[in-house]
C-alpha atoms as a printed R data frame, in Angstrom:
   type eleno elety resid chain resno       x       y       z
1  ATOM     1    CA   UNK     A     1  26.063  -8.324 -12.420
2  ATOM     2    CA   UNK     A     2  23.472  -9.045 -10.360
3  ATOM     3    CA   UNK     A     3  21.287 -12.226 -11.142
4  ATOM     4    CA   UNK     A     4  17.714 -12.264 -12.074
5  ATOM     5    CA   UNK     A     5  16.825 -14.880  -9.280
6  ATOM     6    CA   UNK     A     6  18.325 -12.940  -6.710
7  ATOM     7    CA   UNK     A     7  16.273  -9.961  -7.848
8  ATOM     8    CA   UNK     A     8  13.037 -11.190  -7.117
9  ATOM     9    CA   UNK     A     9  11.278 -10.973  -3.836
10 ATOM    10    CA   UNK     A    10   9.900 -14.094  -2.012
11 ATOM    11    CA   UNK     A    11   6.822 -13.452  -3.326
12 ATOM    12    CA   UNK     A    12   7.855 -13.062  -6.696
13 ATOM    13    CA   UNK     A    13   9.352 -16.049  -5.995
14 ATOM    14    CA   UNK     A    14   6.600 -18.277  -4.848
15 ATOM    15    CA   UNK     A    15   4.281 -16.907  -7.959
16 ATOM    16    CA   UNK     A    16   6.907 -18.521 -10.280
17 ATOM    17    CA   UNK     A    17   7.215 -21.870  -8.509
18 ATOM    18    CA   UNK     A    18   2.816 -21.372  -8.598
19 ATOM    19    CA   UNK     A    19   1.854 -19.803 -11.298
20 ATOM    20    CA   UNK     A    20   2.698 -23.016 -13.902
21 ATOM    21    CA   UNK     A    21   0.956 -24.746 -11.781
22 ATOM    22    CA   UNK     A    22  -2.468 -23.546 -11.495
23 ATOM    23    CA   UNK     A    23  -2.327 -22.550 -15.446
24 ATOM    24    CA   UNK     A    24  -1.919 -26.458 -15.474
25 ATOM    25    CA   UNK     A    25  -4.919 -26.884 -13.527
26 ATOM    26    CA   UNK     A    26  -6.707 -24.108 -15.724
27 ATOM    27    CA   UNK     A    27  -6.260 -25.852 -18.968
28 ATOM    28    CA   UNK     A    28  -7.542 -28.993 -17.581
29 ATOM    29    CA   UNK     A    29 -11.146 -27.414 -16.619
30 ATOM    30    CA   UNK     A    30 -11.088 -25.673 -19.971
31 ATOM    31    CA   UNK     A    31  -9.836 -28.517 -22.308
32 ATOM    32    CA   UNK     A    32 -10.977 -31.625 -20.074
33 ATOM    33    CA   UNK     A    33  -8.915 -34.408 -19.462
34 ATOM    34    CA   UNK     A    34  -6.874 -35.467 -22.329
35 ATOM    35    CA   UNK     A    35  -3.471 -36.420 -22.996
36 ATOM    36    CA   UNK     A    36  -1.790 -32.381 -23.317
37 ATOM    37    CA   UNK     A    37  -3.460 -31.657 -20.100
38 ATOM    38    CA   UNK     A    38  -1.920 -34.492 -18.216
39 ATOM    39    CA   UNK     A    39   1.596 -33.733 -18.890
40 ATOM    40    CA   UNK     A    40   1.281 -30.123 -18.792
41 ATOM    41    CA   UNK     A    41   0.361 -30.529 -14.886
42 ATOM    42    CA   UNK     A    42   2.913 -33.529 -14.606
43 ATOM    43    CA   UNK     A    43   5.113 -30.486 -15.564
44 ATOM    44    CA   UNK     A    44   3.565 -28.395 -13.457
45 ATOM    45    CA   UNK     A    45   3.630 -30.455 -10.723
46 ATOM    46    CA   UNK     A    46   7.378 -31.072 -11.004
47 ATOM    47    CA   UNK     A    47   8.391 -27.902 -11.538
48 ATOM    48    CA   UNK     A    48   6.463 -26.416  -8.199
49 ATOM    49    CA   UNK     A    49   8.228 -29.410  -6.299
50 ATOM    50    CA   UNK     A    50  11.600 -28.830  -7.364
51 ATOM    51    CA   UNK     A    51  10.880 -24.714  -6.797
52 ATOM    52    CA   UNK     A    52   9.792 -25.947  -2.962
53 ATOM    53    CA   UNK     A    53  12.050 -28.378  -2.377
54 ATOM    54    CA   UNK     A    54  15.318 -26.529  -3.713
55 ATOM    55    CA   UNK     A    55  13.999 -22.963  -1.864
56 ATOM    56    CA   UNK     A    56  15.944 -23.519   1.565
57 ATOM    57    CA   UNK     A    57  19.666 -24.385  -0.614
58 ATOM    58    CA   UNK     A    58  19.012 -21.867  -3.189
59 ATOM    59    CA   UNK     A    59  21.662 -19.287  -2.046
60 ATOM    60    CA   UNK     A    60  23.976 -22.249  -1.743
61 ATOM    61    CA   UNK     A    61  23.487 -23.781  -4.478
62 ATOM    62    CA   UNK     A    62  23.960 -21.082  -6.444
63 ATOM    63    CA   UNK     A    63  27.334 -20.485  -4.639
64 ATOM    64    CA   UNK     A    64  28.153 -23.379  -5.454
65 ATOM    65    CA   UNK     A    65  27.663 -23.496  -9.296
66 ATOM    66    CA   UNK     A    66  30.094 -20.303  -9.227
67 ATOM    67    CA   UNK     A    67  32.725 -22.337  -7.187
68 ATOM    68    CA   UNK     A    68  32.224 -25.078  -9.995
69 ATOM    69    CA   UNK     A    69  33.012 -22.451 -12.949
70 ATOM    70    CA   UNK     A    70  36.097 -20.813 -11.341
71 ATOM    71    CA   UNK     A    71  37.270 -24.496 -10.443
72 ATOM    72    CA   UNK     A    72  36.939 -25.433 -14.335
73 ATOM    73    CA   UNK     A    73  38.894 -22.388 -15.818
């Protein structure tokens, strides 16, 4: 069964490591700055840093969580 992630071109990819992101930024011109703005882009934010970040060991990574399974049975 092929997984979802592994599915998706790079640029599909990127958009979903973006796309959070710059809604973030949207609501914040739209609503102004407030409390629901600022954690919706500190979410934002995270998530587009641990997309970028994780990127290079994604393959192995995910290798490695299906090591981990078979290892636990």
């Amino acid at each position: 069964m092929p997984s979802l992630f592994l599915s998706l071109t790079p640029y599909a990819r990127v958009a979903t490591a973006l796309i959070p992101f710059v809604a973030a930024i949207l609501v914040r011109i739209l609503m102004g700055k407030n409390r629901v703005t600022g954690v919706l882009i500190s979410i934002g934010t995270v998530w587009f840093m641990i997309n970028i970040l994780l990127a290079p060991y994604s393959v192995r990574i995910q290798q490695d969580l299906l090591e981990i399974r078979y290892i636990f049975r």
